[in-house]
C-alpha positions in Angstrom: 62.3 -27.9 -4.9 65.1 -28.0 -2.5 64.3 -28.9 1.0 64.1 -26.1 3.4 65.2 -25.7 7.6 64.1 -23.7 10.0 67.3 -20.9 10.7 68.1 -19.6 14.3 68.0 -16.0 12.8 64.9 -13.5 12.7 66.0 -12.5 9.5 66.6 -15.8 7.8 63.0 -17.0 5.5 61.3 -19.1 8.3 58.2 -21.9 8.0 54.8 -21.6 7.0 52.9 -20.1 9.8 50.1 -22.8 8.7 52.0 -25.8 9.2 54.9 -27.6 7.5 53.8 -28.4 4.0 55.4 -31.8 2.6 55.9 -33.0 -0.4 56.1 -37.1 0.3 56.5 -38.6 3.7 59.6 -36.4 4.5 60.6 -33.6 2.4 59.6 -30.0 4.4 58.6 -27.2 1.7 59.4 -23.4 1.4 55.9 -21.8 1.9 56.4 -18.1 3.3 53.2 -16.6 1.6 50.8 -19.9 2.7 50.5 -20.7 -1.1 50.2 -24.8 -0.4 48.0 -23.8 2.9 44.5 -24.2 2.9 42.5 -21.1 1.6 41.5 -18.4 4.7 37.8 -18.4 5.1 35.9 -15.6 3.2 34.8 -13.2 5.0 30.9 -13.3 6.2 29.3 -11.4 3.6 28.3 -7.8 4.5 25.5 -5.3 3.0 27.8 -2.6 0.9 25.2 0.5 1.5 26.6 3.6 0.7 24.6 6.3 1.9 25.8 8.7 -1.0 24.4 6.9 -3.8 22.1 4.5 -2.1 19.1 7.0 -3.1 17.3 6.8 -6.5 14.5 8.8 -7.3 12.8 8.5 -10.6 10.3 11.6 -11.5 7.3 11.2 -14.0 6.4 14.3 -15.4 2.9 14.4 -16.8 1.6 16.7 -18.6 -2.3 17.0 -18.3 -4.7 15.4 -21.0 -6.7 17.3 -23.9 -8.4 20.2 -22.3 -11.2 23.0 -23.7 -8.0 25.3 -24.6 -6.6 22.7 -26.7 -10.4 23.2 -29.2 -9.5 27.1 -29.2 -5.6 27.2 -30.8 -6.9 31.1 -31.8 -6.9 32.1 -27.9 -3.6 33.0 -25.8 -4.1 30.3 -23.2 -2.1 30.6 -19.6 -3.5 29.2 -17.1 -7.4 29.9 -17.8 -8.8 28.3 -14.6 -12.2 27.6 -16.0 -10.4 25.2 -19.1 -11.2 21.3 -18.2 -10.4 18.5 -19.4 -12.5 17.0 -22.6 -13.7 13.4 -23.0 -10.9 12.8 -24.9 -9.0 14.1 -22.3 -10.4 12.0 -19.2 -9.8 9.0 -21.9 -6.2 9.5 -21.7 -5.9 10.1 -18.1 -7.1 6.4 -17.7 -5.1 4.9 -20.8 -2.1 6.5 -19.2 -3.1 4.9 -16.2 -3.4 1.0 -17.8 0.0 1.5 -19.1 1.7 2.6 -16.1 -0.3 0.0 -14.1 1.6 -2.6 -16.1 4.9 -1.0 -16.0 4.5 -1.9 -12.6 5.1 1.6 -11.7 4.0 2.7 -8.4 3.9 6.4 -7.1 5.2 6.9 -3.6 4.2 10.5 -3.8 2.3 12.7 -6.2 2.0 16.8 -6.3 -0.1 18.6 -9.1 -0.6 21.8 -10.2 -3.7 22.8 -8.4 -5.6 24.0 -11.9 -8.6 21.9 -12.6 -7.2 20.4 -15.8 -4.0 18.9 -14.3 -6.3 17.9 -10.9 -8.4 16.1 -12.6 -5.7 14.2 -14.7 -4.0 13.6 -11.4 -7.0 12.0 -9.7 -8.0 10.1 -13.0 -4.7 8.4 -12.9 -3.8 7.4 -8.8 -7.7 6.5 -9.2 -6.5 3.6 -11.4 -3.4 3.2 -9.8 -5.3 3.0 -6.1 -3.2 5.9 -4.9 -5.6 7.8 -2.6 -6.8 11.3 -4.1 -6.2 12.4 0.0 -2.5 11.7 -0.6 -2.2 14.2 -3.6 -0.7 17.5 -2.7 -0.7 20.5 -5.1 1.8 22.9 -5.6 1.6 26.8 -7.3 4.8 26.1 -8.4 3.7 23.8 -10.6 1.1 25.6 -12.4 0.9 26.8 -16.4 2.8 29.8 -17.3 0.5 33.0 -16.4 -0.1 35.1 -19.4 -1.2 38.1 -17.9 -4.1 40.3 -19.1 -3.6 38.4 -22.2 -5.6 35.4 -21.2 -8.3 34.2 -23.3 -7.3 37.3 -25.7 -7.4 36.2 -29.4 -3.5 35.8 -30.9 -4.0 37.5 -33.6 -4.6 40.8 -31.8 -2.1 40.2 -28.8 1.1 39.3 -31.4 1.1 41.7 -33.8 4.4 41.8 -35.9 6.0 44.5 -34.1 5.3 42.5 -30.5 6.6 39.1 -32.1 9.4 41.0 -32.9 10.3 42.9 -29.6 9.5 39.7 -27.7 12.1 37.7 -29.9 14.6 40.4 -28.9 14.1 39.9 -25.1 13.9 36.9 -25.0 13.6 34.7 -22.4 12.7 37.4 -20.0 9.6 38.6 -21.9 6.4 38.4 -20.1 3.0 38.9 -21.1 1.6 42.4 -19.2 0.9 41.2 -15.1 2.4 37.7 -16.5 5.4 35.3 -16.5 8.8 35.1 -18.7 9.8 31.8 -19.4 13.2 32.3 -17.2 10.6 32.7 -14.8 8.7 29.6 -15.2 12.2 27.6 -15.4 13.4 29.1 -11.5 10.2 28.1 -9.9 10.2 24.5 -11.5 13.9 24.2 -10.8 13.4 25.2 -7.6 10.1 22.8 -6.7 12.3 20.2 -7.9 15.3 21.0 -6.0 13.4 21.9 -2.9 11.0 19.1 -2.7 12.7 16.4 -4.3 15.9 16.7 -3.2 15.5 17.8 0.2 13.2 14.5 0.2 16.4 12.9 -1.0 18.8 14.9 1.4 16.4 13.9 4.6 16.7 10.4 3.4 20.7 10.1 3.2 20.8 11.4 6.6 18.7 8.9 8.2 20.6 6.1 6.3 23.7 7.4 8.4 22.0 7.6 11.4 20.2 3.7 11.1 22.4 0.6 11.3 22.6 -1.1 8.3 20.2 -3.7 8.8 17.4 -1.4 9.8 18.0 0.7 5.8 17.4 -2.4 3.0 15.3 -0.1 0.6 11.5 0.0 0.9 9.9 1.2 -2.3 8.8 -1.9 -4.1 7.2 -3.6 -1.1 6.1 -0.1 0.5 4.5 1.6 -2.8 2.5 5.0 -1.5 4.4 6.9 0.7 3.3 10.2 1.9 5.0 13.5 2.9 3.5 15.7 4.5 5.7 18.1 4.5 8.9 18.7 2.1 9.6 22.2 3.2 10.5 22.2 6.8 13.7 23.5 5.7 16.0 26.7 6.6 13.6 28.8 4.5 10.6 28.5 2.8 9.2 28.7 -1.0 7.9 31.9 -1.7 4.4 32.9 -0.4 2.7 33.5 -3.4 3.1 29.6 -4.5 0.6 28.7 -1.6 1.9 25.6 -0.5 -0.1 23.8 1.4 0.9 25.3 5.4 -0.9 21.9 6.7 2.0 20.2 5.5 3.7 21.4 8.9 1.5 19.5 10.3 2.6 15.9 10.8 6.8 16.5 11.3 8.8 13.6 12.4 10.6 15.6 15.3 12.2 12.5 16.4 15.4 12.7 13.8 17.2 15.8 12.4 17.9 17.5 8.9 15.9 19.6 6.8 13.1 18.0 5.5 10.5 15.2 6.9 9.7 12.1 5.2 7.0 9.6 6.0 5.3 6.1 4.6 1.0 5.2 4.2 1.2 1.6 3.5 -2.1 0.4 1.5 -1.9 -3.0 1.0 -3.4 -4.3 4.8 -6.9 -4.0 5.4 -8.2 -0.7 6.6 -10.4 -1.7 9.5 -8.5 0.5 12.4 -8.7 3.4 10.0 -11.8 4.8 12.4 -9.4 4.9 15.1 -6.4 6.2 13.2 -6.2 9.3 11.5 -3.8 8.7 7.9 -1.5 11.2 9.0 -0.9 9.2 12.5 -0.5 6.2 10.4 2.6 7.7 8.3 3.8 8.9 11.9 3.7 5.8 13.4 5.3 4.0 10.5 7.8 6.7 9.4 11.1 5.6 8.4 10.8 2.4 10.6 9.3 0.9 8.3 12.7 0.2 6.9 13.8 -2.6 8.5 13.2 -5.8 7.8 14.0 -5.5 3.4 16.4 -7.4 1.1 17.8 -4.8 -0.8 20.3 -2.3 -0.7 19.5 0.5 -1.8 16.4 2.8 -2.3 14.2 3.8 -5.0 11.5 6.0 -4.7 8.9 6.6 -8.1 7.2 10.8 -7.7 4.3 11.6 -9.7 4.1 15.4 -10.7 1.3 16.4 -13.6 1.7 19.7 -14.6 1.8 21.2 -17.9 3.6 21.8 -21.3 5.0 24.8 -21.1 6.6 24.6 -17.2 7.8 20.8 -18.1 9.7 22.7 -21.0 11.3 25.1 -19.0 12.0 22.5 -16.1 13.9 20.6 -19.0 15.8 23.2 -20.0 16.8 24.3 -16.8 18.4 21.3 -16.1 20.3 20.6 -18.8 21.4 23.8 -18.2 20.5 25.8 -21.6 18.3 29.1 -22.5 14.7 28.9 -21.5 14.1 29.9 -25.5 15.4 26.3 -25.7 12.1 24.9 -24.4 10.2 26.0 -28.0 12.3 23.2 -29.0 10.8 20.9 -26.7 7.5 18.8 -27.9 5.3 17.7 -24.5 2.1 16.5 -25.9 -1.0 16.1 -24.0 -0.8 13.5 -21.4 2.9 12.6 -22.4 5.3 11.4 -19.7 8.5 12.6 -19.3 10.5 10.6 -17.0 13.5 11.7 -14.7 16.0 9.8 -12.5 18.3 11.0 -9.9 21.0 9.8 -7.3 23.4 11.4 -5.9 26.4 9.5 -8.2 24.7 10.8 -11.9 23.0 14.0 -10.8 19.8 14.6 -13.0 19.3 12.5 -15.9 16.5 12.5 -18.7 15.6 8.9 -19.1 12.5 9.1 -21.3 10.5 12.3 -23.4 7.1 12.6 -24.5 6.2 9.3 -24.2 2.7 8.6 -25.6 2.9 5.1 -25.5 -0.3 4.6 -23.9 -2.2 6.5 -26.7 -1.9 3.2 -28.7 -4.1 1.7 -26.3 -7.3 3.8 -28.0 
């Protein structure tokens, strides 16, 4: 390498700005770019938390255990009220249980259809899973498919060939008389999905843009039951004849803005100022502060929603965006889990279908 001096003119190749690199005791080297100069410093390493895909939400749909409809095949079933779960039923509830318990799956929130069959499988399971039954909320929207004056009708008289024939012709949009089509059934799980969910989801991305970064390091794992109490404070409501809960407008964070309210019950102190402390001004006084202080990056938040065959169907369908008819292609078994994941990168995914895993554990 040929020995280089500095030049009067701007424009000629000047000195390392680092030094003057040497080769020997006397030889000056040709180092424009700092190649021989000592590496620069790295830079102090920085949480990369992007609000857009920093929320993941995974969604267990369970469908409710053996009930008394399941011991009458003959009988149009719907949504039959007085139908409860068997034995067998309540067995599976708490084999499901045992098996998500050592998944190490933890449900930050849970809804149910408010029918006694899926109730009862909800409270079976967060019984297990020390969720508190106070924290379940139940949801119309999440109920079985209503079947009209046909409820509890025998098959044989309700389906006659010329009925199983006109009903194929309309489908999806055929509905028992005073009942509901499966397109039906498909909008208002879509919608419960979209509505609760993902407005949970949406309220969540704007408070990561409004918190500095080392206030939003995720939560879920060390913060497993957290409780909304309200998902629909939005521009618009679900529609009256789901009866949502209205005391779910109860317990708003008015603090922070955006469409839906979010909040946290932490269950893993002891519970000796719970006299003094209503639950719901626990999950206002721990809101979304409760996000400081965590090691990861992003967030991950595990729902719990037990409803039945036929709406999980049509929910499925719905979002991979095919016919409703699609969903008689669908097997949901009693007490199967059907798991969902979302973020805002992947949109909707199915991860896992009728899962009966836990049925092995008879």
């Amino acid at each position: 390498m040929l020995p280089c001096y500095a030049s009067t003119s701007p424009l000629s190749p000047q000195l390392s700005s680092l030094g003057t690199p040497r080769l020997g005791q006397s030889i000056k080297v040709w180092d424009p770019y700092n190649v021989l100069g000592p590496p620069p410093p790295p830079p102090p390493p920085q949480m990369m938390f992007n609000a857009t895909n920093a929320v993941e939400w995974e969604v267990y749909l369970i469908s409710h255990g053996e009930c008394q409809l399941n011991l009458r095949p003959d009988l149009v079933g719907g949504r039959c009220p007085e139908a409860t779960l068997t034995p067998n039923g309540k067995r599976q509830a708490r084999a499901l249980a045992v098996f998500l318990n050592s998944q190490g799956v933890r449900f930050n929130l849970v809804y149910s259809s408010p029918l006694d069959r899926a109730l009862s499988m909800a409270l079976l399971v967060c019984q297990e899973m020390n969720f508190e039954k106070e924290h379940i909320q139940t949801s119309d929207a999440l109920m079985e498919m209503s079947q009209g004056h046909w409820e509890g009708c025998l098959q044989s008289e309700m389906y006659s060939a010329e009925i199983l024939s006109f009903i194929d012709s309309v489908q999806p949009d055929f509905s028992a008389p005073s009942g509901e089509s499966l397109r039906q059934v498909e909008f208002r799980m879509v919608d419960f999905l979209n509505r609760t969910v993902l407005g949970l989801a949406e309220k969540l991305r704007s408070d990561f843009s409004l918190h500095p970064q080392n206030e939003i390091q995720g939560y879920s794992h060390h913060n497993p039951h957290m409780l909304t109490n309200s998902v629909h404070d939005r521009d618009g409501s679900l529609p009256s004849h789901w009866d949502l809960p209205q005391k779910q407008h109860q317990g708003l964070l008015r603090k922070k803005s955006g469409k839906s309210r979010l909040r946290f019950v932490t269950t893993t102190g002891d519970h000796e100022a719970d006299d003094e402390i209503s639950p719901r001004e626990m999950n206002h006084q721990s809101s979304l502060h409760d996000l400081s202080g965590r090691n990861s990056s992003y967030v991950s938040t595990c729902v719990g929603i037990f409803s039945h065959a036929v709406p999980i169907k049509c929910l499925l369908t719905g979002l991979l965006g095919c016919s409703p008819v699609m969903s008689q292609k669908i097997c949901i078994e009693d007490s199967s889990v059907t798991v969902l994941q979302h973020s805002w990168k992947t949109g909707w995914q199915i991860k896992r279908l009728n899962d009966t895993t836990h049925l092995r554990l008879f």
